[in-house]
Residue, then its C-alpha position, 0 to 999 in steps of 0.5 A: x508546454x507547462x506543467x501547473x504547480x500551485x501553491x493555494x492561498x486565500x485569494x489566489x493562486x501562484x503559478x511556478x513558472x518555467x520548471x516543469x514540464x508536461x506529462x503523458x497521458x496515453x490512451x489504449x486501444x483497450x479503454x473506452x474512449x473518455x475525456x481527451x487526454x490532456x498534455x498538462x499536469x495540474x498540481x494546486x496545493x490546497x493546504x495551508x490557511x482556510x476559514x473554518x466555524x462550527x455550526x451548519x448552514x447550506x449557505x456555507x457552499x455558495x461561493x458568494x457567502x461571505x466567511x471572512x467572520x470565520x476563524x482562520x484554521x491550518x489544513x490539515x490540522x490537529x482537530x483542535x475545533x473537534x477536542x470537545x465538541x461534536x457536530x458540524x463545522x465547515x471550512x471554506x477556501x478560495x484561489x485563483x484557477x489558471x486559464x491554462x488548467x482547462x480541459x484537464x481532468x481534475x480530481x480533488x484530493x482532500x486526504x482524511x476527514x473525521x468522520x462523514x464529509x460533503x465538498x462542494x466547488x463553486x457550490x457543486x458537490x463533487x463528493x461525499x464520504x459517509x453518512x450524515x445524521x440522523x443514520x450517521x456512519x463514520x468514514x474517517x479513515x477512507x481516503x477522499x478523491x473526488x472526480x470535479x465535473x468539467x461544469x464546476x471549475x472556473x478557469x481563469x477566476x476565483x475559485x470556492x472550494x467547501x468542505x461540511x464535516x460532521x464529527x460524530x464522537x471523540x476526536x474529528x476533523x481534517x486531520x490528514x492530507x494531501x490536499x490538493x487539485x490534481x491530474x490524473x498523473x499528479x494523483x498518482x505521484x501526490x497520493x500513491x507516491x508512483x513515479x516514473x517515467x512516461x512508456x514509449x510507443x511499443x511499450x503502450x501498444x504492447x500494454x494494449x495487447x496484454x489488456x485486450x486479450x485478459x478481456x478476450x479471456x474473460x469474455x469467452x470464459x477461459x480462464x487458461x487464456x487469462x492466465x498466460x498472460x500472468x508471470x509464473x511468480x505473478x503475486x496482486x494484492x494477495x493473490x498468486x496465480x492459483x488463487x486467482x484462478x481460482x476466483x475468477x473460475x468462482x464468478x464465472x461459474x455464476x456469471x458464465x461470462x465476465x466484462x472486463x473493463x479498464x478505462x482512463x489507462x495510463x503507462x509509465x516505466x519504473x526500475x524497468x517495469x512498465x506500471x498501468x495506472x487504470x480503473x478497472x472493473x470486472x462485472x457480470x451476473x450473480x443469481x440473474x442480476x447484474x453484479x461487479x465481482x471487481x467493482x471499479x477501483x483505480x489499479x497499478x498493474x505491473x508488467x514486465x518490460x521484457x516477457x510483457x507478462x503481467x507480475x503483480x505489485x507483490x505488495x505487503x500491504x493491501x485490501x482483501x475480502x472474504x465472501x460471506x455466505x453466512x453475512x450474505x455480503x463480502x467482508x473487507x480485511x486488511x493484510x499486512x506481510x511481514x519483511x520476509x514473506x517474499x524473499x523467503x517463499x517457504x517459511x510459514x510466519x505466526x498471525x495477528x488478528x487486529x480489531x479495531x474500535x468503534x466506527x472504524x474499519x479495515x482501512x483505518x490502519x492506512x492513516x496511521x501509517x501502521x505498514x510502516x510502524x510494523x516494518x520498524x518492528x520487525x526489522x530494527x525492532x527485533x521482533x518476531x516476523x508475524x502476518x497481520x490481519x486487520x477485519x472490518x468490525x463496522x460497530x458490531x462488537x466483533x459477536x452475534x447478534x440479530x443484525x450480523x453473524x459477525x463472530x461466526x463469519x469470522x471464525x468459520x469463513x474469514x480465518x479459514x481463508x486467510x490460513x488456506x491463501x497465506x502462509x501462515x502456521x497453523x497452531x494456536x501457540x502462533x495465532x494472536x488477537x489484539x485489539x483498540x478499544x471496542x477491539x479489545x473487547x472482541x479480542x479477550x472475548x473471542x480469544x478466551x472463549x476460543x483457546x483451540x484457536x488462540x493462545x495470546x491476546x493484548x488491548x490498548x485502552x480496551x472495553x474489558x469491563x463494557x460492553x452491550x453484547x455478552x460478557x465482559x472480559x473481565x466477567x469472563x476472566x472471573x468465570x475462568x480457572x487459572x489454568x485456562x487462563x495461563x494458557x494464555x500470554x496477556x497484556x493490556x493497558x489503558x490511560x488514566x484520563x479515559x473518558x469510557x472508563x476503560x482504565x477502571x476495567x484495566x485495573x479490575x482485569x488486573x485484580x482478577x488475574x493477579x488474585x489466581x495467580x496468573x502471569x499478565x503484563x498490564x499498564x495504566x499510563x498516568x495521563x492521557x485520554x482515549x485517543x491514539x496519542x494514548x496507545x500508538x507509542x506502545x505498539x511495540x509493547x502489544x507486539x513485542x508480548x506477541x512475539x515473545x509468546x511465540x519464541x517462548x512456543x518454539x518458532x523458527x524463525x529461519x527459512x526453511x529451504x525448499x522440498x522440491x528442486x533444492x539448490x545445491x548451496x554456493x560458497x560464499x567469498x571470503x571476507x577481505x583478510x586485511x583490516x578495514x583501511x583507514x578512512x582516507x586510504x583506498x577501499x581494499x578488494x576482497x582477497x578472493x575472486x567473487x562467487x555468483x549467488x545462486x539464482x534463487x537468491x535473485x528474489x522478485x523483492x531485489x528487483x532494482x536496487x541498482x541501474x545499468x546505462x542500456x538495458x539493450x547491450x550487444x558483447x563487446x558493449x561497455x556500459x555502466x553499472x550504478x549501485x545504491x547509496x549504500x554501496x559506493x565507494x566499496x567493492x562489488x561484482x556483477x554477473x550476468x544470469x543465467x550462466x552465469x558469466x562474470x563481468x570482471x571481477x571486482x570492481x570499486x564503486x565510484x563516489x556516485x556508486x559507478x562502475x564500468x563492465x564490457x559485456x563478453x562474447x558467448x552470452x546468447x541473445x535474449x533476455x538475461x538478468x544483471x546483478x549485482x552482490x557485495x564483498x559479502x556475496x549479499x545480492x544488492x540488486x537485479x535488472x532486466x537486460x536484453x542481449x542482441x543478435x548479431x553483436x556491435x552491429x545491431x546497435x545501428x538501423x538504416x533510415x528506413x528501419x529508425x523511422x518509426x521509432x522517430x515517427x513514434x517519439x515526434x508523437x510523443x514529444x507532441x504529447x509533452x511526454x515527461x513526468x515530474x518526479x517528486x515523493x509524497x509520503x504520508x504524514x500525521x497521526x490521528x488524535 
């Protein structure tokens, strides 16, 4: 079988022959019977060379329109067509469609789009994000799927993908991808960057199970029953074991009974925990009508390989909501936790609230890869660790009006959840607002009306003299005495070629503060528009002002060990005594014998980070050990947990990052964890091992025993099961 990996250009469509192979997709007991599975990846890359033009015709989505007037145009692009013009334009690809791909389900990939969009394949429309005129509602900042119905390609034959777009105001157009047509598989590794490889028989019927009885629980309304099935470190997206009870008992009290459902369900292995690629969806009743407290959103689950315990993705950057009483609907918010949240459980960080500008939401941070931009800061940056919470802010203009109690929800219901869910100090010496644009109007004007709350506020190009609720910040500042506004750390800036004018406000806000005589670090760059190529090269600046408040206030930025059930401390081994031996000659052990860390140090985040060859050893078993890149060609030393036991002493890595150990009698059976530390006695890494029964001699099965185990791989083979593994990492920057 063959994997399909194209290249889309105008007209046609290249099949690369021979080098991959197809994936799994296997379908649980507990999913509801869909589409059959297909045995075949489909991966057709659809960027490069498109025909574009502005204007808007609805002819432009039948595949027979002729468009070879039209300009050519690179997708994704740099919005060129959209620097000074806003309205329609539409962009329009053909390419062949193999044969091979039919009976795969397919989903267009057409990553971000500036502001509101419809695609349409072969004059199908297969999606839309946002709303188009005369009510238009931008959406640049949502990730587009489209699902293709089964009726709409043409295999075997010419294709016509069209994309209408709609650019409201500023910048727009296709500005990000990936684009492409895919497999649900491909999706996974293209769009998500998930990788691994495809779960054995055992392991998707045990995966089955664990689903089953979460919708058992659910169904019956006991929440216990749902939480066994939970690690006792389980973290998802925010939430902890206690949080998740606690939401899950909220809606069944309106609901009395809960309907969870995972569909379309597929399972891979990866560093040894099984991911469950599912789209799940939890619904009931809220005030006698139908309601999805989990409205249905494509999930990776992760499960321990060994326990068969659900742990959580542990992420540090992920959606949430509050549900708001005083809105009547939930409140989107994004969060960002800083490197050390996990491996130092204990320690209570600053926040940063971050707004962001006019037609934007809690999403837009995704494409910019500002989870990435935060980690640089607070790592090789230097700055002080902060949680940063980034809210939907629709247009409101972060205030009260007729439409929405937004700045009440924010301060009464959203801030209260976030403070109470995530460890985050409570003081206003470390609590922050920063803001873009319409953003940092919400910032100044919440922050210096609220100074029990707040005690740093920074802008980029910030609406300080506009806006269309309430007082300006720079009114606001003029109101104020200079002692209320030296509670505050300030910094704000602006470029020279705003198109709102906003640099003018930077200037007059600087006039205020400097004539009281209040300290605030200010900036008017002499070129630039209003655009993110004017502010995303000074976050450092806005953060860095944060941070320096909150040292200047006293933070401790060192764990803090824990209360309960302290671990007694364990000696560090000594550095080696001797110099660093010269490039060429031989590494130089540590001179004394390695110390195990305790096992606290094994934090959830270490996981991986090294492999063994055999995750299932019996003693006497010797196996391999390979370390990260890092770490080859230098001593390290491996023990076995919990008691723990060494596995020889130190040990060089190869030039491949290899070592060999030999598992020693005494260990009990069961399951056990390896790691790994270095000269220094840092722990490199951690896995999962299980250790047999009865020694050497289990590692052999009659006949009658393998048998299944080959009867399940014959069904496996059959299905082509083997993923491709290749990272997709998200580019560009909106302009």
């Amino acid at each position: 079988m063959t994997t399909l990996t194209l290249t889309a250009r105008r007209m046609t469509a290249v099949l690369t022959a021979g080098v991959l192979v197809a994936s799994a997709s296997v379908a649980l007991t507990a999913a509801p019977a869909a589409a059959a599975p297909t045995d075949q990846t489909v991966s057709i890359d659809l960027a490069g060379d498109w025909q574009f033009t502005t204007g808007d015709d609805p002819a432009y989505a039948d595949p027979g329109f002729d468009d070879s007037a039209w300009t050519p145009i690179t997708v994704p692009g740099d919005g060129t067509p959209f620097a000074d013009y806003d309205g329609f334009g539409w962009y329009r690809l053909s390419f062949d469609l193999p044969a091979e791909a039919s009976g795969a389900n397919l989903v267009a990939s057409l990553g971000f789009l500036d502001d509101v969009d419809e695609a349409f394949l072969n004059g199908v429309k297969i999606g839309a994000t946002g709303v188009m005129p005369p009510n238009a509602k931008s959406q640049w900042f949502e990730k587009r799927l489209y699902p293709i119905p089964a009726s709409a390609p043409v295999f075997g034959g010419e294709n016509t993908i069209a994309v209408r777009l709609h650019d409201m105001s500023g910048g727009g157009g296709w500005y990000q991808g990936p684009v492409g047509i895919y497999s649900k598989d491909a999706v996974r590794e293209n769009v998500y960057g998930i990788v691994g490889e495809p779960a054995s028989a055992d392991q998707v019927a045990a995966v089955s199970r664990v689903l089953a009885t979460q919708k058992a629980a659910l169904a019956a309304g006991d929440v216990d029953a749902y939480l066994a099935t939970l690690a006792t470190d389980y973290n998802h997206d925010g939430r902890d074991t206690t949080r998740r009870a606690a939401e899950l008992r909220g809606w069944l009290a309106q609901s009395g009974t809960l309907n969870l459902v995972d569909s379309e369900v597929e399972v891979l292995v990866r560093n040894g925990v099984l991911v469950v690629d599912t789209n799940r969806t939890i619904s009931g009743t809220r005030g006698g009508a139908a309601f999805e407290f989990q409205p249905k959103t494509q999930q990776f689950l992760e499960i321990d390989a060994t326990t068969n315990l659900e742990s959580g993705n542990h992420s540090r950057f992920f959606s949430d909501f509050v549900d708001s009483a005083l809105e009547g609907k939930r409140r989107a918010f994004q969060v960002y936790l800083p490197p050390s949240y996990y491996t130092q459980p204990t320690r209570d960080f600053p926040v940063v609230y971050l707004l962001h500008g006019v037609n934007g939401g809690s999403k837009e941070w995704e494409p910019r890869d500002f989870d990435a931009r935060l980690d640089e800061l607070y790592t090789t940056g230097g700055l002080a660790e902060s949680i940063v919470i980034m809210p939907d802010g629709e247009s409101l203009w972060y205030s009260d009006t007729e439409n929405s109690p937004w700045r009440s929800m924010f301060l009464q219901e959203m801030m209260p959840l976030v403070e109470a869910e995530f460890n985050t100090l409570d003081d206003p010496s470390y609590r922050a607002l920063s803001g873009v644009s319409m953003g940092g109007f919400g910032a100044f004007s919440i922050g210096l009306q609220n100074p029990e709350l707040f005690s740093s506020i920074a802008t980029h190009i910030g609406s300080v003299n506009y806006t269309p609720v309430g007082q300006t910040p720079v009114a606001l500042a003029t109101a104020m005495t200079a002692e209320q506004l030296t509670h505050y750390s300030l910094y704000f800036d602006a470029c020279e070629f705003d198109e709102y004018r906003f640099d003018e406000g930077a200037r007059s806000l600087a006039g205020v503060l400097t004539s009281k005589g209040v300290p605030h670090t200010w900036e008017v760059y002499p070129e630039g528009r209003h655009n993110d190529a004017c502010w995303m090269p000074h976050i450092a600046d806005s953060f860095g002002s944060h941070s320096a408040h909150f040292r200047a206030a006293g933070l401790v930025e060192a764990p803090v060990p824990p209360v309960d059930a302290p671990v007694p401390p364990v000696d560090v081994p000594a550095p080696p005594t001797e110099a660093p031996a010269p490039p060429t000659a031989a590494p130089v052990p540590p001179a004394e014998a390695p110390v195990a860390a305790g096992e606290p140090s094994l934090a959830s985040s270490l996981r991986g980070g090294i492999s063994v060859s055999d995750n299932t050893l019996a003693t006497g078993q010797t196996f391999t050990i390979t370390v990260d890149e890092r770490n080859r060609n230098r001593y390290v030393a491996a023990f076995v947990y919990s008691s723990p036991v060494s596995l020889g002493g130190w040990k060089l890595a190869s030039a491949a990052g290899d070592i060999s150990a030999t598992l020693p009698a005494g260990i009990a059976p069961g399951a056990h964890r390896l790691a790994v530390e270095d000269a220094d006695g840092a722990v490199i890494g951690w896995v999962d091992i299980t250790v047999l029964v009865n020694g050497p001699a289990a590692l052999s099965q009659s006949g009658a025993d393998i048998a299944p185990a080959l009867g399940a791989g014959a069904v496996l083979l059959a299905l082509g099961v083997l993923l491709v593994l290749r990272r997709s990492r998200r580019a560009g920057q909106l302009g």
